[in-house]
C-alpha positions as CSV (number, residue, x, y, z in Angstrom):
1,X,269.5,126.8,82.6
2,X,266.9,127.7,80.4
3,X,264.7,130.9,81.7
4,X,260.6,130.6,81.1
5,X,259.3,133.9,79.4
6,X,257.4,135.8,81.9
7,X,253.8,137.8,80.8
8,X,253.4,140.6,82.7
9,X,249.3,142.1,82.3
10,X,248.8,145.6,83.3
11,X,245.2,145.6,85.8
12,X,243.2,147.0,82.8
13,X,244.8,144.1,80.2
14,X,244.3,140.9,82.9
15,X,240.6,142.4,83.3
16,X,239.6,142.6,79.8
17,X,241.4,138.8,79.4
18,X,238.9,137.4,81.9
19,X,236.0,139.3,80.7
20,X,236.9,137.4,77.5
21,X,237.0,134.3,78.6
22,X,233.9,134.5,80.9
23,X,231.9,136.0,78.4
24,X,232.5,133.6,75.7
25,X,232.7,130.6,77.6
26,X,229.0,131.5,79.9
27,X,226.7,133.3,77.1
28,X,223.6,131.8,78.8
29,X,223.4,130.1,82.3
30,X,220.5,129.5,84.8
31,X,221.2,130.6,88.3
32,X,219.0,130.3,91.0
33,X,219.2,132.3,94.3
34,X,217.3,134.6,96.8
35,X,217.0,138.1,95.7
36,X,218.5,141.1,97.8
37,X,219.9,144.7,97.9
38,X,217.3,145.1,95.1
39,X,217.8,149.0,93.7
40,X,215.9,150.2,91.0
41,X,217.4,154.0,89.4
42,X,215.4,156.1,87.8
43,X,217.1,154.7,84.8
44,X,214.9,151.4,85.2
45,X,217.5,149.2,85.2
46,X,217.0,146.6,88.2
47,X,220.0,145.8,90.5
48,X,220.0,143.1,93.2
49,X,222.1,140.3,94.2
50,X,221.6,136.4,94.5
51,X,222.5,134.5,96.9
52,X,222.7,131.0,98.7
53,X,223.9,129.7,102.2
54,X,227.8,130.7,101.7
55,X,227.7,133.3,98.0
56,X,226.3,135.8,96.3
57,X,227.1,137.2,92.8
58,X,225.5,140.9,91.5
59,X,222.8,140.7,88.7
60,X,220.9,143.5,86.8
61,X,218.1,143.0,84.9
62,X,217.7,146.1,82.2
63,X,214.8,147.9,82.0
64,X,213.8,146.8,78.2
65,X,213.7,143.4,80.0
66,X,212.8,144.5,83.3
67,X,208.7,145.7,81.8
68,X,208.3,142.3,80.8
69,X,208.2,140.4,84.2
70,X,204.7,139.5,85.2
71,X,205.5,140.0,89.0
72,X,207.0,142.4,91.2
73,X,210.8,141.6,92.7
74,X,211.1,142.2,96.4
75,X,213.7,140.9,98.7
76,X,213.6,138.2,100.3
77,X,212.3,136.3,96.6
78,X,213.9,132.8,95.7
79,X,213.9,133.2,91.7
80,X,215.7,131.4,88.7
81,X,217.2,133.6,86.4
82,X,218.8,133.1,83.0
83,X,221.0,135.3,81.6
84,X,225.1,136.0,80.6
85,X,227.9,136.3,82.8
86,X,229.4,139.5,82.1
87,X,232.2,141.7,83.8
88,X,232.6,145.7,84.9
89,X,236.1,146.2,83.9
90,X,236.4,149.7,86.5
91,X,235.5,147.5,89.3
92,X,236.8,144.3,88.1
93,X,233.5,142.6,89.4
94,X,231.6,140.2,87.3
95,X,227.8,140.1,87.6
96,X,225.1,138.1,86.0
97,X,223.1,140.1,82.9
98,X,219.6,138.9,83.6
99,X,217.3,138.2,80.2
100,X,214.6,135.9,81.8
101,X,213.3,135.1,85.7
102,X,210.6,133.0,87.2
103,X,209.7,132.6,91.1
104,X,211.1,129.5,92.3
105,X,208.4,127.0,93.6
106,X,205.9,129.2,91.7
107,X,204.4,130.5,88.6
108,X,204.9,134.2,87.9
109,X,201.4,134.8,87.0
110,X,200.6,133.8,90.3
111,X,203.0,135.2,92.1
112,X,202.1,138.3,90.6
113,X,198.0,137.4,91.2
114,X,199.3,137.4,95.2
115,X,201.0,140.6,95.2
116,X,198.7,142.3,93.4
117,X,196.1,141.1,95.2
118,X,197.9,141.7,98.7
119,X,198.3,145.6,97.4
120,X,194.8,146.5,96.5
121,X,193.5,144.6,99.8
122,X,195.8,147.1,102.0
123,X,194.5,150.0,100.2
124,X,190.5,149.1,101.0
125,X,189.7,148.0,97.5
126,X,188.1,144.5,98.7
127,X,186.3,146.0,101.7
128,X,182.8,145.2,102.2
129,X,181.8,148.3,103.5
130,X,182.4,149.9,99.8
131,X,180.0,147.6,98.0
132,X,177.2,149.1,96.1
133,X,173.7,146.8,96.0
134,X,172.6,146.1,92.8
135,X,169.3,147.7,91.2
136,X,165.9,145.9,92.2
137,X,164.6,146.6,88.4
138,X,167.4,147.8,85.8
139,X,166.4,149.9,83.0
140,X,169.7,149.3,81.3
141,X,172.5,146.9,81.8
142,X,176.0,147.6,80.1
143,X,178.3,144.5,79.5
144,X,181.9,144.6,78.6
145,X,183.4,141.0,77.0
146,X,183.9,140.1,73.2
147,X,181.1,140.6,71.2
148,X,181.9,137.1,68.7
149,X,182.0,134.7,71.8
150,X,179.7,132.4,72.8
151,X,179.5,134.1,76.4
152,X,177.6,137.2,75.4
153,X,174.8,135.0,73.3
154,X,174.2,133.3,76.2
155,X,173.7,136.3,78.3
156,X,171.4,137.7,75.7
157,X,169.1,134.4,75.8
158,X,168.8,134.6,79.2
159,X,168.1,138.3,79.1
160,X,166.1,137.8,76.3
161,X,163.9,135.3,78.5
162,X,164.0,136.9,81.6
163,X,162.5,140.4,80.2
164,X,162.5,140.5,76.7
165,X,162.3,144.1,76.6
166,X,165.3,144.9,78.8
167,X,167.7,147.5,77.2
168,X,171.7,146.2,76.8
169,X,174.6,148.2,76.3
170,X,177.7,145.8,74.7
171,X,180.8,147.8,74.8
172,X,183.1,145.3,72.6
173,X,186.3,144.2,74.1
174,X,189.4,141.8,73.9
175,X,189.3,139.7,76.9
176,X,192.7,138.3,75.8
177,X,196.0,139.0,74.7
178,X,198.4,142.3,74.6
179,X,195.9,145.1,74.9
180,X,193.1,143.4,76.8
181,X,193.3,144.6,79.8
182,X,193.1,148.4,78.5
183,X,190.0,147.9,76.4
184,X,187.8,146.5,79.6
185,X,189.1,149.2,81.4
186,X,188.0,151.6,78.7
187,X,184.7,149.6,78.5
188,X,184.0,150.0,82.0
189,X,184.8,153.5,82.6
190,X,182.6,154.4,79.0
191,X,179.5,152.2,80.6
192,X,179.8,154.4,83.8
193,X,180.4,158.0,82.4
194,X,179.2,158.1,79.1
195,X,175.8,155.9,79.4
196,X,172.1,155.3,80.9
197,X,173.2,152.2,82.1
198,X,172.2,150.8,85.5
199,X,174.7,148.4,86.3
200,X,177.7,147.2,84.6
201,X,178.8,143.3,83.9
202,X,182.4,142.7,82.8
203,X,182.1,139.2,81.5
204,X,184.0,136.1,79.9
205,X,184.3,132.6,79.7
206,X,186.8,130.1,81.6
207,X,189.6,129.2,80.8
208,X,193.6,129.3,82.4
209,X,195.1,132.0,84.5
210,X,197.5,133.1,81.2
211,X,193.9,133.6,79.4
212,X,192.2,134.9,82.4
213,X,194.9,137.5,82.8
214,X,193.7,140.4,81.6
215,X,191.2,140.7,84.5
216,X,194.0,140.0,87.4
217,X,195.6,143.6,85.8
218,X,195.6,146.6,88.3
219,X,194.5,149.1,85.3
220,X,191.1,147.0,85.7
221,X,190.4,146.5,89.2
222,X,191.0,150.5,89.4
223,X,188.9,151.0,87.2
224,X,186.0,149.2,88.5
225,X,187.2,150.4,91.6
226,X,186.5,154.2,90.1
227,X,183.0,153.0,88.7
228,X,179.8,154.8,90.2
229,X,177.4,152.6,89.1
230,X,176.9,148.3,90.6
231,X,178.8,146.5,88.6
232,X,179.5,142.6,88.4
233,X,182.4,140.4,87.7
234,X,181.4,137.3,85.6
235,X,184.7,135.6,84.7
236,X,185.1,132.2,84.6
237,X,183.8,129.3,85.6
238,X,182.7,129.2,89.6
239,X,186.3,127.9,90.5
240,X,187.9,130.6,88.9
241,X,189.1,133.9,91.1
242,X,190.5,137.1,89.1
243,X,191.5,140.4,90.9
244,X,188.1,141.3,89.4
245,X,185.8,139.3,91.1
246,X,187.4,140.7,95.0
247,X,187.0,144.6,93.7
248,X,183.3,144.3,91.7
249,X,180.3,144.8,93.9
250,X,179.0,141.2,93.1
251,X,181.1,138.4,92.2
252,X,179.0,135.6,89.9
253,X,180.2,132.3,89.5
254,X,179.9,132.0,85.5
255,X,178.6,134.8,82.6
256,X,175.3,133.0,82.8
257,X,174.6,133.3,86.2
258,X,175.3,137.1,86.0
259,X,172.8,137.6,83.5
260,X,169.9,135.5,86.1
261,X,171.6,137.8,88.6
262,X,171.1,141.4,87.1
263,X,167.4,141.0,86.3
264,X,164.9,139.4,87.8
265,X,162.4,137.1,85.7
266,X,159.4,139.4,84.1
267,X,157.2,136.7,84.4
268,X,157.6,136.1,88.9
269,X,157.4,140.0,88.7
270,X,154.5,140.0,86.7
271,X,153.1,137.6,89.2
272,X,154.0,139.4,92.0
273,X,152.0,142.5,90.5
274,X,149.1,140.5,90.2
275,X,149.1,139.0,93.8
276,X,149.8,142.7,95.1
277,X,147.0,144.0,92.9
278,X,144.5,141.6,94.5
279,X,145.3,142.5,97.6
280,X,145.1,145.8,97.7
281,X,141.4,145.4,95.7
282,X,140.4,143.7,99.0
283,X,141.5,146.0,101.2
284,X,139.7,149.0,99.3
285,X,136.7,146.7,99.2
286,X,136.5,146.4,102.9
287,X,137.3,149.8,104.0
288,X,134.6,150.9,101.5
289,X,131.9,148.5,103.3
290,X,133.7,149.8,106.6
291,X,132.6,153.2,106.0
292,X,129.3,152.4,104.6
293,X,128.5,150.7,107.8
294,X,129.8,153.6,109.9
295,X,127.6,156.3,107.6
296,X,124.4,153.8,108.2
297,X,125.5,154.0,111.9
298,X,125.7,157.8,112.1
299,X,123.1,158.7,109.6
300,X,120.8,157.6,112.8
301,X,122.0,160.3,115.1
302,X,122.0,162.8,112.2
303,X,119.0,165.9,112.6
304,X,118.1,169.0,110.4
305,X,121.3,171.8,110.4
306,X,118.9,174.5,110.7
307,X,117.3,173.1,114.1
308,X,121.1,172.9,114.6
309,X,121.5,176.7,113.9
310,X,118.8,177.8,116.1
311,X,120.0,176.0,119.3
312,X,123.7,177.8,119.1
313,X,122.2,181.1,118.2
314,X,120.0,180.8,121.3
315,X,123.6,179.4,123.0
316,X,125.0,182.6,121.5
317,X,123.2,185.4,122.6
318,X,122.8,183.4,126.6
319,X,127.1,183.3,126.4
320,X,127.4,186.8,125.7
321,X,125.0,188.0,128.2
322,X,127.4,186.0,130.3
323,X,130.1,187.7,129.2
324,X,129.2,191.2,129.9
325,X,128.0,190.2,133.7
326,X,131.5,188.1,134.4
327,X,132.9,191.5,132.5
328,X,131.5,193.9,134.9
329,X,132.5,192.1,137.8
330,X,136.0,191.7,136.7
331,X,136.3,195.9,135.9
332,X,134.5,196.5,139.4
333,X,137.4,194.2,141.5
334,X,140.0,195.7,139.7
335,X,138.8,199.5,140.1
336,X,139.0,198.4,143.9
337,X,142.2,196.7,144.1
338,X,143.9,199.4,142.7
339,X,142.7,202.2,144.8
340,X,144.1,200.0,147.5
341,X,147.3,199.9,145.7
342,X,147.5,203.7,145.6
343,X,146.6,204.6,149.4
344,X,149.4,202.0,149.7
345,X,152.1,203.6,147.6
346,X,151.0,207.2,148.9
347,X,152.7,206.0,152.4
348,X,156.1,205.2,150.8
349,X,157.6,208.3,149.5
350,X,160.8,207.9,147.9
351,X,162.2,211.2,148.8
352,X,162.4,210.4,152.8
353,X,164.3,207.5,152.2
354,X,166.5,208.5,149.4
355,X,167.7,211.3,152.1
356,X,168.2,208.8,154.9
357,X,170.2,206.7,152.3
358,X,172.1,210.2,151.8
359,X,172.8,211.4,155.4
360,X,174.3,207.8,155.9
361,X,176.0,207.5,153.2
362,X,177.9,211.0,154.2
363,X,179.0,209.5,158.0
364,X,180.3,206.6,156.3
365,X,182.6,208.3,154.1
366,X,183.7,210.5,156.9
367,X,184.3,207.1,158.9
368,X,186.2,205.8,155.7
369,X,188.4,209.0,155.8
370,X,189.4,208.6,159.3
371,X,190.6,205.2,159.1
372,X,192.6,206.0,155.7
373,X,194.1,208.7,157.4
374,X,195.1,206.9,160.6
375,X,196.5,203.9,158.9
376,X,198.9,205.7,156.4
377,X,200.2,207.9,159.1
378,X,201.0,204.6,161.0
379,X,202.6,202.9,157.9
380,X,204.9,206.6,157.7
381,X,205.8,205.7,161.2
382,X,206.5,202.6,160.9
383,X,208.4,203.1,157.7
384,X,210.8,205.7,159.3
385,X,211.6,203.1,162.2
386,X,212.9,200.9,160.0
387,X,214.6,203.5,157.5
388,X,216.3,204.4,160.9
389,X,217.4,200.9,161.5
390,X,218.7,200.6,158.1
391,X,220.8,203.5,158.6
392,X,222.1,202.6,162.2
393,X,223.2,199.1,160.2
394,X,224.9,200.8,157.6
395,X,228.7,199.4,157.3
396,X,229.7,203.0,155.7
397,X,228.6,204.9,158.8
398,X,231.1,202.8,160.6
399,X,234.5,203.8,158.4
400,X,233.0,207.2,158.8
401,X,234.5,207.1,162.5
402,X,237.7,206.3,161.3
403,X,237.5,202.3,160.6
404,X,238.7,201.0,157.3
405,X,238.1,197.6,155.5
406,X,240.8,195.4,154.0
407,X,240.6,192.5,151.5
408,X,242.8,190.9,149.9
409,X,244.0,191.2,146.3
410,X,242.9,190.1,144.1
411,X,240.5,188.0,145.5
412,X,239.0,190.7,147.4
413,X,238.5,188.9,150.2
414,X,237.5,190.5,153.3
415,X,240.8,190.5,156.2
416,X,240.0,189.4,159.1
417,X,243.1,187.7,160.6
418,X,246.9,189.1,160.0
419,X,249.0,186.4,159.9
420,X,247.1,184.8,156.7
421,X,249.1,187.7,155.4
422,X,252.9,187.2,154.2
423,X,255.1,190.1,152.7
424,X,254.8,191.4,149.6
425,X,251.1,190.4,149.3
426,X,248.7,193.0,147.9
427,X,246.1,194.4,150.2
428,X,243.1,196.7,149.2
429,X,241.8,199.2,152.1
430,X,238.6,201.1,151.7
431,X,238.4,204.3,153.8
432,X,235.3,207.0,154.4
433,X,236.4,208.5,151.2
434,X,238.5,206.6,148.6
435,X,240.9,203.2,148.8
436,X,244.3,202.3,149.5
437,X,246.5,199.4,147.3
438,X,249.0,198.8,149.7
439,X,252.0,196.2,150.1
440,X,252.7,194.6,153.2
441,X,256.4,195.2,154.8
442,X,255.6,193.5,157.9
443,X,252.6,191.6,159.6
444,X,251.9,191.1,163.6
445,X,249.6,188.4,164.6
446,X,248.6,189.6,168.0
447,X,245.9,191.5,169.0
């Protein structure tokens, strides 16, 4: 009988044999599954697992990979991922090595439109309450978008049209591509802390979400967020939303409608001036006839100041004359009231009554004496009846005539009945002077 040839693999050998043959036979797989247990180190690296209805397998996505994802990973997320199967030979587990994901059911830059979008609403970015109102009049308006497109030479006709004189600020950006995002930002923070400008437009045409991206990016919304001045989000046509248009103060549906937005037309204004300046030369027209009719009126009643003079110097001198009677009258009833006042106070001489308050005042402390007196000398009394009581009650005095106490050891409890009391037990007995520790040979239980 011939005798098959048996391979015996150590642990570490029958490992490394299957990391072999998985990782040569799977180099790249798509696996789709709903993210959890997702762990991110300080390393960066991303670890999570997938799973379905009955399995799971362990993933990682490094962090070199991991910075380019467009959306956030959160449990709970059905993605499709592409990668290599790969195996940890100390744990003899095999994971998935993650080089590419995607949501299922949705685009990442949209998924990653809705978080971000859910994020910045939670912290108050979209609230009403922390919009600014645009400038009636700007001096200066500061734009941020490309400066070759055809989106700022619109804006600059309509300007142009509008108020031909109105100063613009153009901070040249990229509103596409790697780097984008950073140069609006830049471009609005520069229009708001470095210039005159009034309000501030970021700007650019339509087009899709991967070349509207730039303005869903959180390093723009916070910084138009951060902006002190109005500012305006003109990105797009009137269907497109960006994380721009829910932070800025005014949203416009295209670059052209900002630019009717920001300014009003010089020519309505000038209008407007005109109309107002009418106005207000009719009302100074008829308050001036107003008053002329209203001097003509009073001019009637009008006589000579210095017949005018006379009468209230003869008024004069006939109100002090007055004066000096109604003042001698006055001094005269006083003089006489207070000679009445003094034949009244004469009769009530503080002395008398400040000895009658005296003489009483020495009975009453006499009286207050007395009763002291009488009521600690009861309280003694009363306090030696009771000290006497005390005493009579005193269990000592009673083993001074000759009684004793005994308890029982070593309980100590009192005896009050022999023949609880077997032989040999311990007994304590207190005396007048001192205690006994005696041993009982021999109880009786009568009487």
């Amino acid at each position: 009988m011939d005798f098959i040839p048996r391979t015996i693999y150590t642990i570490s050998a029958l490992t490394a044999e299957i990391k072999d043959i998985l990782e040569t036979s799977l180099t790249e797989i798509w696996v789709e599954g709903e993210v959890s247990n997702l762990r991110i180190p300080p390393s960066g690296h991303v670890y999570f697992t997938l799973k379905d209805e009955s399995s799971q397998i362990q993933a990682v996505i490094f962090r070199s990979q991991a910075r380019f994802l467009a959306f956030e990973l959160e449990d709970g997320l059905n993605v499709i991922c592409r990668g290599r199967i790969s195996v940890y030979e100390q744990r003899g587990q095999y994971q998935i090595i993650a080089d590419f994901m995607e949501p299922r059911g949705m685009g990442a830059l949209q998924l990653a439109f809705d978080q971000l979008k859910r994020r910045l609403e939670a912290e108050g970015l979209f609230d009403p309450s922390r919009k600014k109102t645009l400038p009636y009049l700007p001096k200066r308006i500061g734009i941020v978008t490309s400066p070759t497109g055809v989106v700022i030479r619109d804006m600059l006709n309509i300007l142009r049209r509008r108020y031909e004189n109105l100063s613009v600020l153009v901070y040249p950006a990229r509103v596409q591509g790697v780097g984008a995002a950073e140069e609006i930002a830049s471009g609005v923070a520069f229009l708001d802390q470095e210039t005159d400008a009034d309000v501030i437009v970021v700007a650019r045409g339509g087009g899709s979400l991967e070349d509207l991206w730039a303005f869903n990016e959180e390093i723009v919304a916070r910084a138009i967020a951060r902006a002190e001045k109005p500012s305006v989000s003109a990105v797009g046509h009137e269907v497109d939303f960006t994380i721009c248009d829910f932070v800025a103060d005014v949203r416009a549906p295209t670059p052209s409608a900002a630019a009717e937005l920001v300014v009003r037309n010089k020519a309505d204004l000038l209008l407007q001036v005109e109309g107002f300046q009418g106005r207000l030369i009719t009302g100074i027209n008829t308050i001036l006839k107003g008053r002329r009719d209203l001097w003509a009126k009073v001019s009637v009643h009008l006589r000579d100041p210095r017949r005018r003079l006379v009468d209230f110097r003869l008024r004069g001198d006939d109100l002090a004359l007055r004066l000096l009677g109604g003042s001698s009258r006055i001094l005269d009833a006083k003089r006489t009231q207070l000679r009445s006042v003094e034949r009244s106070l004469s009769h009530c001489v503080p002395a008398s009554k400040l000895e009658r308050f005296r003489h009483s005042l020495g009975q009453w402390t006499e009286k207050l004496e007395r009763a002291l007196n009488e009521n600690l000398t009861f309280k003694r009394r009363c306090l030696e009846r009771s000290m006497d009581h005390l005493e009579a009650l005193n269990p000592l005095n009673v083993l001074r005539r000759g009684y004793s106490i005994a308890r029982w050891t070593p309980s100590m409890e009192i005896l009050r009945d022999a023949r609880r009391v077997k032989k040999g037990d311990m007994v304590d007995v207190r005396l007048h002077r001192g205690r006994l520790v005696c041993k009982v040979e021999k109880t009786r239980g009568d009487s």
